[in-house]
mmCIF file of the N, C-alpha and C atoms, coordinates in Angstrom:
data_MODEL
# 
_entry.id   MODEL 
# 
loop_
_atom_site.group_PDB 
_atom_site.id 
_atom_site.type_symbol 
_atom_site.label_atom_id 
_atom_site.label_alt_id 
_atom_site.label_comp_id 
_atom_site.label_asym_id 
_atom_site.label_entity_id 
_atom_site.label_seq_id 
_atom_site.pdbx_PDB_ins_code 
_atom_site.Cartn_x 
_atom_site.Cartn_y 
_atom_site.Cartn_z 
_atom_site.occupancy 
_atom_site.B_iso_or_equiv 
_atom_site.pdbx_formal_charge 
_atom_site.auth_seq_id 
_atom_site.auth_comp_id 
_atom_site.auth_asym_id 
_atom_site.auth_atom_id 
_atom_site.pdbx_PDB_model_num 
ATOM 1   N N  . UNK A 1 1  ? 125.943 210.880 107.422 1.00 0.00 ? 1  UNK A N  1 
ATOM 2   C CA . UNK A 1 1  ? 126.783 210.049 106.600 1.00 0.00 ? 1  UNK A CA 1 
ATOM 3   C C  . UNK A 1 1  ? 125.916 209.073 105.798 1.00 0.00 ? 1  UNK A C  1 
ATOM 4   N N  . UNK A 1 2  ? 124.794 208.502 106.209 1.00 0.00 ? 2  UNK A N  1 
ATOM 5   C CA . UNK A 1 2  ? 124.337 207.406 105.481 1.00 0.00 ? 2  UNK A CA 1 
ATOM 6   C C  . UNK A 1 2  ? 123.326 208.219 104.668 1.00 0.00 ? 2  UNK A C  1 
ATOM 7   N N  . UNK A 1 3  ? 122.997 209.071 104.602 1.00 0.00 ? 3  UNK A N  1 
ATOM 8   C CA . UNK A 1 3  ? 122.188 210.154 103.804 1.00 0.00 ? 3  UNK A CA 1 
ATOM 9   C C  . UNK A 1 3  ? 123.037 210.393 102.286 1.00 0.00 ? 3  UNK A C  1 
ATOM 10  N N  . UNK A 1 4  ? 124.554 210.344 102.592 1.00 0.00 ? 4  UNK A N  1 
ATOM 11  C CA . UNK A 1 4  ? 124.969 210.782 101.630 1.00 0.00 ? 4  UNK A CA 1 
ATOM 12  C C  . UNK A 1 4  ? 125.373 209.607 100.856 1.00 0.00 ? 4  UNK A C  1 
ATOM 13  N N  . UNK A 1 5  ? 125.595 209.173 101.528 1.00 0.00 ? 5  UNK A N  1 
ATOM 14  C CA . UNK A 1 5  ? 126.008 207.152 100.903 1.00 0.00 ? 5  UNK A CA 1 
ATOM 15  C C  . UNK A 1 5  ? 125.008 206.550 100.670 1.00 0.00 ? 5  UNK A C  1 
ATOM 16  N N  . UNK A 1 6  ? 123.488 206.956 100.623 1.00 0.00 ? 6  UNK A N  1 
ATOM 17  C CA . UNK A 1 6  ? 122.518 206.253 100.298 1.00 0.00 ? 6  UNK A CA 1 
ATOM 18  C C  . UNK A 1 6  ? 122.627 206.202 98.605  1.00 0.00 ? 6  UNK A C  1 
ATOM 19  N N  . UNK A 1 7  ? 123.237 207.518 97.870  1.00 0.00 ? 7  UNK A N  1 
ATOM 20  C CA . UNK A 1 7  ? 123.123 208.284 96.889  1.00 0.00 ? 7  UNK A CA 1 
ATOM 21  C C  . UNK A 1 7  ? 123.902 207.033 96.299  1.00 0.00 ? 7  UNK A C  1 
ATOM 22  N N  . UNK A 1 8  ? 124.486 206.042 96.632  1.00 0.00 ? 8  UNK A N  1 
ATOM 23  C CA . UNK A 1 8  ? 125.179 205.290 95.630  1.00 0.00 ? 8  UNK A CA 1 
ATOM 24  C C  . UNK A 1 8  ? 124.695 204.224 95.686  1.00 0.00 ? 8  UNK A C  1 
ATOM 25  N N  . UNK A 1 9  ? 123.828 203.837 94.321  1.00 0.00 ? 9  UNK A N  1 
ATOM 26  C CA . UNK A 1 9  ? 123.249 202.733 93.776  1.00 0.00 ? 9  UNK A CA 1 
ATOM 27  C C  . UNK A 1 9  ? 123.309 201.176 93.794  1.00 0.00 ? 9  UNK A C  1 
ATOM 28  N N  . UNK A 1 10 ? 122.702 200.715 94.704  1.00 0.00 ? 10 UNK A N  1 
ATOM 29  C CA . UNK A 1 10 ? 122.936 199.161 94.774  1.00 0.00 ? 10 UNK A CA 1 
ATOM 30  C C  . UNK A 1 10 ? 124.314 198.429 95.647  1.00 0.00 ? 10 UNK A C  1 
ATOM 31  N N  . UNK A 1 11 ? 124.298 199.749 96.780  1.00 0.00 ? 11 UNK A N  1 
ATOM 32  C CA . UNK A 1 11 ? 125.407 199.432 97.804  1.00 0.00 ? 11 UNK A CA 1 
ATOM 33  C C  . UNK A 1 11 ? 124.025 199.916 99.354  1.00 0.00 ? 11 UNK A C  1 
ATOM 34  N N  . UNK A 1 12 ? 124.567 198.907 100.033 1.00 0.00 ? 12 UNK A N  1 
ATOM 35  C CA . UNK A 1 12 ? 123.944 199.029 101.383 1.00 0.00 ? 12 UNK A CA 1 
ATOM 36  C C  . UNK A 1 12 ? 125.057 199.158 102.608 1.00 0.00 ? 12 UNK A C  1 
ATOM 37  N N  . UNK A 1 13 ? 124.421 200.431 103.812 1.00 0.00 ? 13 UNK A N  1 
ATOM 38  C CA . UNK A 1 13 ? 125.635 199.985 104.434 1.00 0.00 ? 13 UNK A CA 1 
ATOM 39  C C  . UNK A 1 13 ? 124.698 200.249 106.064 1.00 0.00 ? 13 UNK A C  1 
ATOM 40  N N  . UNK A 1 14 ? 125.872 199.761 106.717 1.00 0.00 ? 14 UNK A N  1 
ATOM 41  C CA . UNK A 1 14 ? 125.658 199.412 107.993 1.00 0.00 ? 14 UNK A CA 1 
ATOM 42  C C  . UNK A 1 14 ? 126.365 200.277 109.186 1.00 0.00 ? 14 UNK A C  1 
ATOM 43  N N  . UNK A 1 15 ? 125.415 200.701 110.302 1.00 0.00 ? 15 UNK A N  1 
ATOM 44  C CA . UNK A 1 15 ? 126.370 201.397 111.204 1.00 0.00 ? 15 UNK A CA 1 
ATOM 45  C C  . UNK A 1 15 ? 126.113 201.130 112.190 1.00 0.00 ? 15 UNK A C  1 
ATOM 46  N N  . UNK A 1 16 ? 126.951 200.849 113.510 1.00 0.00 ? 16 UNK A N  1 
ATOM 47  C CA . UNK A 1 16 ? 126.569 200.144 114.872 1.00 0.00 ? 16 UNK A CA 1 
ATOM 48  C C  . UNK A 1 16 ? 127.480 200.634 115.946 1.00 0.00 ? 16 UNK A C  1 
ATOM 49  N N  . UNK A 1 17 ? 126.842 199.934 117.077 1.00 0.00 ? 17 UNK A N  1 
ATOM 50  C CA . UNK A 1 17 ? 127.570 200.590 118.204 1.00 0.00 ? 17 UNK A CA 1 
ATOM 51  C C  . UNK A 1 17 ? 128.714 199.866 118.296 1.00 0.00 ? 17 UNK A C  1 
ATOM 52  N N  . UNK A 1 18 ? 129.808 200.521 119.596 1.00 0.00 ? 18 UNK A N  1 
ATOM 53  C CA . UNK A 1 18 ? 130.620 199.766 119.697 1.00 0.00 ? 18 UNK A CA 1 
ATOM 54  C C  . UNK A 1 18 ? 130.784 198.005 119.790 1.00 0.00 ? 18 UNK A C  1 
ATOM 55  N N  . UNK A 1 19 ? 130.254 197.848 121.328 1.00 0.00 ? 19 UNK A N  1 
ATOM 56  C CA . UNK A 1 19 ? 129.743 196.264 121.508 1.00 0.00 ? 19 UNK A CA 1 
ATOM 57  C C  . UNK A 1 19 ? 128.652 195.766 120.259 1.00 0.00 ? 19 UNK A C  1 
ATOM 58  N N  . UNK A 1 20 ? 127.371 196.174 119.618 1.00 0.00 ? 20 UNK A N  1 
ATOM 59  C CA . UNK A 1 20 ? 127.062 195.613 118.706 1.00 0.00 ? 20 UNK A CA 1 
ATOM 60  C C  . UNK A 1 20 ? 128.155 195.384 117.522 1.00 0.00 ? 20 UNK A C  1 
ATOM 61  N N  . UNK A 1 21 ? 129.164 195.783 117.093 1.00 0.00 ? 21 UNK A N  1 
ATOM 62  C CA . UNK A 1 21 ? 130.027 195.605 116.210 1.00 0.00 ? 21 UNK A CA 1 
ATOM 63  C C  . UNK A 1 21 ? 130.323 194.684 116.591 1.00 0.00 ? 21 UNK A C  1 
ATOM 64  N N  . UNK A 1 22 ? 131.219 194.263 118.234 1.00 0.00 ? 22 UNK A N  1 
ATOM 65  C CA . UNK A 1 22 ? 131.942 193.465 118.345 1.00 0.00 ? 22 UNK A CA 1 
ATOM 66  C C  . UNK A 1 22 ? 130.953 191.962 118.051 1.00 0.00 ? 22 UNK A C  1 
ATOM 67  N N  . UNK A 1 23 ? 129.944 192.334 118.666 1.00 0.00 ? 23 UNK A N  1 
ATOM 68  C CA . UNK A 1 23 ? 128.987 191.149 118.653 1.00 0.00 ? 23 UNK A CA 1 
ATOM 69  C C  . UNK A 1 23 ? 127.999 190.637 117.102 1.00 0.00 ? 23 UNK A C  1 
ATOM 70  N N  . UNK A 1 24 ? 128.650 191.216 116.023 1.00 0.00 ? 24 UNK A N  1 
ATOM 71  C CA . UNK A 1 24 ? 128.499 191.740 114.432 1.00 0.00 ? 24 UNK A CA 1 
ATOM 72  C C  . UNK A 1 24 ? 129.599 190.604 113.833 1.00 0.00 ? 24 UNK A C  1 
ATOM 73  N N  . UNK A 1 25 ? 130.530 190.890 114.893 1.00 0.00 ? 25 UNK A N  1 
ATOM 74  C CA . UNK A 1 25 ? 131.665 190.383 114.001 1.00 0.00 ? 25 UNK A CA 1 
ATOM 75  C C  . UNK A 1 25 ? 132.030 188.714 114.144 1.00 0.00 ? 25 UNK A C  1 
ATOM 76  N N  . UNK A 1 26 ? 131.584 188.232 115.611 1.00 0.00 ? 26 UNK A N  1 
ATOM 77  C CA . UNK A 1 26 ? 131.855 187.351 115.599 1.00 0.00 ? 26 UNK A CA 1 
ATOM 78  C C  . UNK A 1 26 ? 130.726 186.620 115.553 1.00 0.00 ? 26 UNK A C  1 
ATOM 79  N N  . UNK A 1 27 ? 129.171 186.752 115.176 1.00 0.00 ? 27 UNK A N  1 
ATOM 80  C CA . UNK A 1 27 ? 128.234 186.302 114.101 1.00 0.00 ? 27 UNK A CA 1 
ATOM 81  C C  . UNK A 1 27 ? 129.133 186.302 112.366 1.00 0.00 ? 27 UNK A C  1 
ATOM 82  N N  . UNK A 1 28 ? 129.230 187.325 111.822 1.00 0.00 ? 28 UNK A N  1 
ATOM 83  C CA . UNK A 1 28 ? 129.429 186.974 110.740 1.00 0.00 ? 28 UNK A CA 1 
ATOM 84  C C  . UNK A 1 28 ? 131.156 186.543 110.326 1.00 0.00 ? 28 UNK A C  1 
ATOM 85  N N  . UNK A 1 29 ? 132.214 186.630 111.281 1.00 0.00 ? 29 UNK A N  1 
ATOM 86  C CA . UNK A 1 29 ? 133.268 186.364 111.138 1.00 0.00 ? 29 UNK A CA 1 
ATOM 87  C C  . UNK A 1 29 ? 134.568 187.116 110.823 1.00 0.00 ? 29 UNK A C  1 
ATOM 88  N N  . UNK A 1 30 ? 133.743 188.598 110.509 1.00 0.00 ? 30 UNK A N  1 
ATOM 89  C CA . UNK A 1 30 ? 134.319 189.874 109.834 1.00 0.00 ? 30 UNK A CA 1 
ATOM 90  C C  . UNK A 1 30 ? 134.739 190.556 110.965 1.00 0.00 ? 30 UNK A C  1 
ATOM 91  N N  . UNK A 1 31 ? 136.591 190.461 111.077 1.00 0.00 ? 31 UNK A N  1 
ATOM 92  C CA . UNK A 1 31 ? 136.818 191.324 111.952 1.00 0.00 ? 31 UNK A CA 1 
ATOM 93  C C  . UNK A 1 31 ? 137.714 192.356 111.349 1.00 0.00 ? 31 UNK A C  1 
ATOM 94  N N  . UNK A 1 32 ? 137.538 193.504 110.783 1.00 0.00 ? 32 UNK A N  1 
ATOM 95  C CA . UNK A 1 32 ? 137.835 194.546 109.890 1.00 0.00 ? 32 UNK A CA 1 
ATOM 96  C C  . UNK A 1 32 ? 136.703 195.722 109.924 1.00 0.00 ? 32 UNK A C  1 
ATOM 97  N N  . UNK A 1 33 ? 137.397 196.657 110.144 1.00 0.00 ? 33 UNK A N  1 
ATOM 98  C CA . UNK A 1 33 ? 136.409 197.517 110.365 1.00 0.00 ? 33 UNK A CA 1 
ATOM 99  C C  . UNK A 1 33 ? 135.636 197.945 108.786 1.00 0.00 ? 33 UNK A C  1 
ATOM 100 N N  . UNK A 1 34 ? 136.394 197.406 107.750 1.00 0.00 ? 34 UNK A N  1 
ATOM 101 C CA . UNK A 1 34 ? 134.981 197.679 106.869 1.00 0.00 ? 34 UNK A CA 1 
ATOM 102 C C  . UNK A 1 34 ? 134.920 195.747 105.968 1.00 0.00 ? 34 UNK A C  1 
ATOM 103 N N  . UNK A 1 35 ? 133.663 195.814 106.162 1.00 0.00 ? 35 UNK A N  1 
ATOM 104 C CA . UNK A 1 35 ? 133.513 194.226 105.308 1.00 0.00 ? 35 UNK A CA 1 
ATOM 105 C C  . UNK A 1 35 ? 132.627 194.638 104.090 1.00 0.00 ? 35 UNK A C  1 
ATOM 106 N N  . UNK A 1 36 ? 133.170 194.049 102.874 1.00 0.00 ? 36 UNK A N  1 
ATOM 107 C CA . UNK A 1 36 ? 132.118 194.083 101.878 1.00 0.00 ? 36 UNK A CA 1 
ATOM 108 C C  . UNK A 1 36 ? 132.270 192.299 101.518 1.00 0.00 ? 36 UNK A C  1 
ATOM 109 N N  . UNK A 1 37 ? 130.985 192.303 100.599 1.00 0.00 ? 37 UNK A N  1 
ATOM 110 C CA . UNK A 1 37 ? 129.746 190.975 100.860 1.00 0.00 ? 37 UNK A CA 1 
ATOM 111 C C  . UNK A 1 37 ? 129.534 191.364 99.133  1.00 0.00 ? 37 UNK A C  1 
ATOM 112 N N  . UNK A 1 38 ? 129.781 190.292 98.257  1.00 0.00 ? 38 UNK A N  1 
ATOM 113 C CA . UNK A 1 38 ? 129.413 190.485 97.282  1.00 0.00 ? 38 UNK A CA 1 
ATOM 114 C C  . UNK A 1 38 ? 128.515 189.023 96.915  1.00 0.00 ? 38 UNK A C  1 
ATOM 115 N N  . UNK A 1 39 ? 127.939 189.270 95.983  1.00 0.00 ? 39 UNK A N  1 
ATOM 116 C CA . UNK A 1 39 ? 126.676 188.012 95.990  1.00 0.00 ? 39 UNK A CA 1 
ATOM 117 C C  . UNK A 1 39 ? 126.384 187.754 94.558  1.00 0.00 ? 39 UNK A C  1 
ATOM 118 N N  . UNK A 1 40 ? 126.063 186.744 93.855  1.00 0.00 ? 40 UNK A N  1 
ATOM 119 C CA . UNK A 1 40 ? 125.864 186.484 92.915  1.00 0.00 ? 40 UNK A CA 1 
ATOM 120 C C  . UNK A 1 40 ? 125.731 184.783 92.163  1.00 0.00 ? 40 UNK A C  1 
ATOM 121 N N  . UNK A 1 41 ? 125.027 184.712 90.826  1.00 0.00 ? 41 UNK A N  1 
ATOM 122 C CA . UNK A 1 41 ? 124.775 183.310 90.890  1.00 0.00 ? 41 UNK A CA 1 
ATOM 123 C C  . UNK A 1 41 ? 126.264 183.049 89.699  1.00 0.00 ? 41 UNK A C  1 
ATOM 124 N N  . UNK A 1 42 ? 127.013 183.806 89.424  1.00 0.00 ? 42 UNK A N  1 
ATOM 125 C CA . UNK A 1 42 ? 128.221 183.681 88.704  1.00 0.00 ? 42 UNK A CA 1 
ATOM 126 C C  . UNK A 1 42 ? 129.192 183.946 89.291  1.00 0.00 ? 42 UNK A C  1 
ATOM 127 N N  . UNK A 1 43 ? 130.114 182.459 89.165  1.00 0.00 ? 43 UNK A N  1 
ATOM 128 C CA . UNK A 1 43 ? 131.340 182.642 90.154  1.00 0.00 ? 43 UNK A CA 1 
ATOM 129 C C  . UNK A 1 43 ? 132.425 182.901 89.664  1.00 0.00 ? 43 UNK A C  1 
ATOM 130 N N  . UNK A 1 44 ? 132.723 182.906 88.023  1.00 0.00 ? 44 UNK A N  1 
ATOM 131 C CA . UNK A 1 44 ? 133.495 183.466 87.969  1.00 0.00 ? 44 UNK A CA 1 
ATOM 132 C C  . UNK A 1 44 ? 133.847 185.147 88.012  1.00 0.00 ? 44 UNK A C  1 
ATOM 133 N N  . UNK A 1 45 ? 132.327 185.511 87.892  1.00 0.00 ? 45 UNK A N  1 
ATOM 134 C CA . UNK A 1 45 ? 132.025 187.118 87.406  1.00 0.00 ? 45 UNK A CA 1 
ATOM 135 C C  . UNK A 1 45 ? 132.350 187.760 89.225  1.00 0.00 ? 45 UNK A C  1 
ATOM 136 N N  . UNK A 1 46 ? 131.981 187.200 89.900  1.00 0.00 ? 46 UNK A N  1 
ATOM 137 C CA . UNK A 1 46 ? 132.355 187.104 91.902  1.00 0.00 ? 46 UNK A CA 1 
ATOM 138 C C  . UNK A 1 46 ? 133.583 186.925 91.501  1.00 0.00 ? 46 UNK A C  1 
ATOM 139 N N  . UNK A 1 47 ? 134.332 185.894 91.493  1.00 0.00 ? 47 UNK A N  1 
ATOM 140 C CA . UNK A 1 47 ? 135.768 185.748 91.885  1.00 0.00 ? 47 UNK A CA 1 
ATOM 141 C C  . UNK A 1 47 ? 136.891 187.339 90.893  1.00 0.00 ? 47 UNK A C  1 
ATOM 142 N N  . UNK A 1 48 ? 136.286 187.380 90.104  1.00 0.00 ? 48 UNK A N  1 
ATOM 143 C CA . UNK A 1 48 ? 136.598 188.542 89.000  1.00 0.00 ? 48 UNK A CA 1 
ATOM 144 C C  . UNK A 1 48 ? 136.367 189.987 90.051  1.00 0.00 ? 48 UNK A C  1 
ATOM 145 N N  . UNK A 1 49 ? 135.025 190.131 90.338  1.00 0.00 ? 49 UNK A N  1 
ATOM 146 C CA . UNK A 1 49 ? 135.218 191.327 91.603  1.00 0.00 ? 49 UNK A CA 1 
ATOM 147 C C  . UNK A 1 49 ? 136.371 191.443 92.845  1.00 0.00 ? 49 UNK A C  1 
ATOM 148 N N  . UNK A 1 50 ? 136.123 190.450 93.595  1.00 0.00 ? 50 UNK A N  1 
ATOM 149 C CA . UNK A 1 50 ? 137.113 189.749 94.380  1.00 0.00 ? 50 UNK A CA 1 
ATOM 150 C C  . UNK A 1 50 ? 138.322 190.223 94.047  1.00 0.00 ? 50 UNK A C  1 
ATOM 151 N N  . UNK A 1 51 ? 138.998 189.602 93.324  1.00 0.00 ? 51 UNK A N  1 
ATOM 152 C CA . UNK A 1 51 ? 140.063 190.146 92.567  1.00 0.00 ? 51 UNK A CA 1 
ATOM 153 C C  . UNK A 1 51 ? 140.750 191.572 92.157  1.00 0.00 ? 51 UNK A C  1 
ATOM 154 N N  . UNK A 1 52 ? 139.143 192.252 91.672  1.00 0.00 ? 52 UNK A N  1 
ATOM 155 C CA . UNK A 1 52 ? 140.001 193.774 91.684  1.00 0.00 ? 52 UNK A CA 1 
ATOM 156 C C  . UNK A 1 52 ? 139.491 194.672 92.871  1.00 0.00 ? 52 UNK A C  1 
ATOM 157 N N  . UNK A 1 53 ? 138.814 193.686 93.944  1.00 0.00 ? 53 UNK A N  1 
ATOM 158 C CA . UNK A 1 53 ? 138.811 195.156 95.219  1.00 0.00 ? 53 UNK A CA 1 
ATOM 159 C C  . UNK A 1 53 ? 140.049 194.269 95.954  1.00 0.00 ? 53 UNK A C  1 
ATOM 160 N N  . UNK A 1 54 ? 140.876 193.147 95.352  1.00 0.00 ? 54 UNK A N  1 
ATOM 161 C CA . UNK A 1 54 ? 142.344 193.257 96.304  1.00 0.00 ? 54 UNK A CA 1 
ATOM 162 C C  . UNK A 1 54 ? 142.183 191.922 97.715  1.00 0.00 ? 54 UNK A C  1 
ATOM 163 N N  . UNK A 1 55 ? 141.051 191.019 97.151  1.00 0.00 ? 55 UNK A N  1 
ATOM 164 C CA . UNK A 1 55 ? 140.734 190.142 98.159  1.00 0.00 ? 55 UNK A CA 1 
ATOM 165 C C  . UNK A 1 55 ? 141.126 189.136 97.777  1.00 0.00 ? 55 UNK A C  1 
# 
C-alpha cells in the first residue's frame, strides 16, 4: 500500500500498529482513523483548503 501511495506527490503517510495508533492519537489529539495536517505560512490559502476537504 505505501508503495503505491508513495506515487502521489507531496503527500506523506503513516502506518502503525494497533496500540501505537492509540498511543499516536492521544500525543497528537487525532482520534479518527484518517488525520490530515496541512501546513503553511498563508492562512487564508490553509483555511481555503480546510474548507474544501469539509473541515
Amino acid at each position: 500500500m505505501q508503495k503505491t501511495l508513495e506515487a502521489i506527490p507531496g503527500v506523506t503517510f503513516g502506518f502503525s500498529q494497533p496500540i501505537q495508533l492509540r498511543t499516536n492519537e492521544l500525543i497528537s489529539g487525532v482520534r479518527q482513523d484518517v488525520g490530515i495536517k496541512i501546513f503553511g505560512d498563508d492562512l487564508e490559502e490553509l483555511a481555503d483548503l480546510a474548507k474544501g476537504l469539509g473541515l
